[in-house]
N, C-alpha and C positions, 0 to 999 in steps of 0.2 A: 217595403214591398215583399221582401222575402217572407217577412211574419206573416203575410196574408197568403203565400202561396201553400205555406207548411200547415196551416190553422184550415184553409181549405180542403186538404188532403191533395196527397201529393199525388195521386192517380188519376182524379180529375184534372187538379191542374195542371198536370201535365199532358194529359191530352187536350186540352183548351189551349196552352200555350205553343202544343205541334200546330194546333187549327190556326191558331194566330201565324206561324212560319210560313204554316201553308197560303195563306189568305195575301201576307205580302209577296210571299214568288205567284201569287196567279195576279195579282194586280200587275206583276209586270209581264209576266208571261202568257197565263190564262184570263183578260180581263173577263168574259164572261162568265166564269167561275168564282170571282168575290162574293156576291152575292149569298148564293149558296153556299160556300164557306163560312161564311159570316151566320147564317140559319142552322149550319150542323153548328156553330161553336155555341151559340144560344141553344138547342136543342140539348149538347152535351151539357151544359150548367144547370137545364132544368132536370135531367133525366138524374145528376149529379145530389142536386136536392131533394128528390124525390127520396132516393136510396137513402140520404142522410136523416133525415122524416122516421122511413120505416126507421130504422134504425133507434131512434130516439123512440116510437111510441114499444120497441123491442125491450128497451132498457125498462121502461115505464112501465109495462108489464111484469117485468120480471122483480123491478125494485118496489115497485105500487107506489109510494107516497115520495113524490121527487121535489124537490124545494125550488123555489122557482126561479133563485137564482142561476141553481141549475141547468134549469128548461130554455130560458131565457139565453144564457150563455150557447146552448146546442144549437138553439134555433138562428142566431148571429153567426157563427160558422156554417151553417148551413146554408143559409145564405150565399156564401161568399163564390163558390164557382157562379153562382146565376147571374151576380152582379159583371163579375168578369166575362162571360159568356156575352151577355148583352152587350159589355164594351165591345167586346171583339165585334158583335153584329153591327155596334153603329158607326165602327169606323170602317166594315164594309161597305156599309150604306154612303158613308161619306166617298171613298174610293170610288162604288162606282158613280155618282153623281158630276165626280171631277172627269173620269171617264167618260162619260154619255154624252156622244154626239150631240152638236147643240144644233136649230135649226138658222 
């Protein structure tokens, strides 16, 4: 798990992983805040791969002809906050559903 947080970059995931801290003190505290929690830490993973994107067609400019093993390997790290992000979001979604007044 640690491999995946370092291979992510350690500034995303770690504000993913504050969003994560944050999201269990409001399930207890804030429950109507899970939610939205849950949609900053997905919005943080995409915003996270975005930057890592640029970043990769930066390199690709600069190097012109990139091997695809390369490319391939960039784009798998990059990945990696969006997938965590969305975790974070659907165990908001699960919180509040456990939450939610039932009729």
């Amino acid at each position: 798990m640690l491999h995946f947080f370092i291979e992510g970059g350690p500034l995303f995931m770690g504000l993913l992983t504050i969003e994560l801290v944050f999201l269990i003190i409001a399930a207890w505290k804030a429950p109507a805040w899970t939610k939205e929690i849950g949609l900053m830490a997905l919005i943080t993973g995409i915003l996270s791969t975005l930057f890592g994107l640029a970043q990769v067609f930066d390199y690709i400019e600069s190097e012109g002809d990139v091997p695809m093993t390369v490319l391939c390997g960039g784009l798998k790290v990059g990945l990696i906050p969006i997938i965590y992000g969305g975790l974070i979001y659907l165990v908001s979604l699960i919180l509040r559903i456990i939450q939610k007044p039932r009729i």
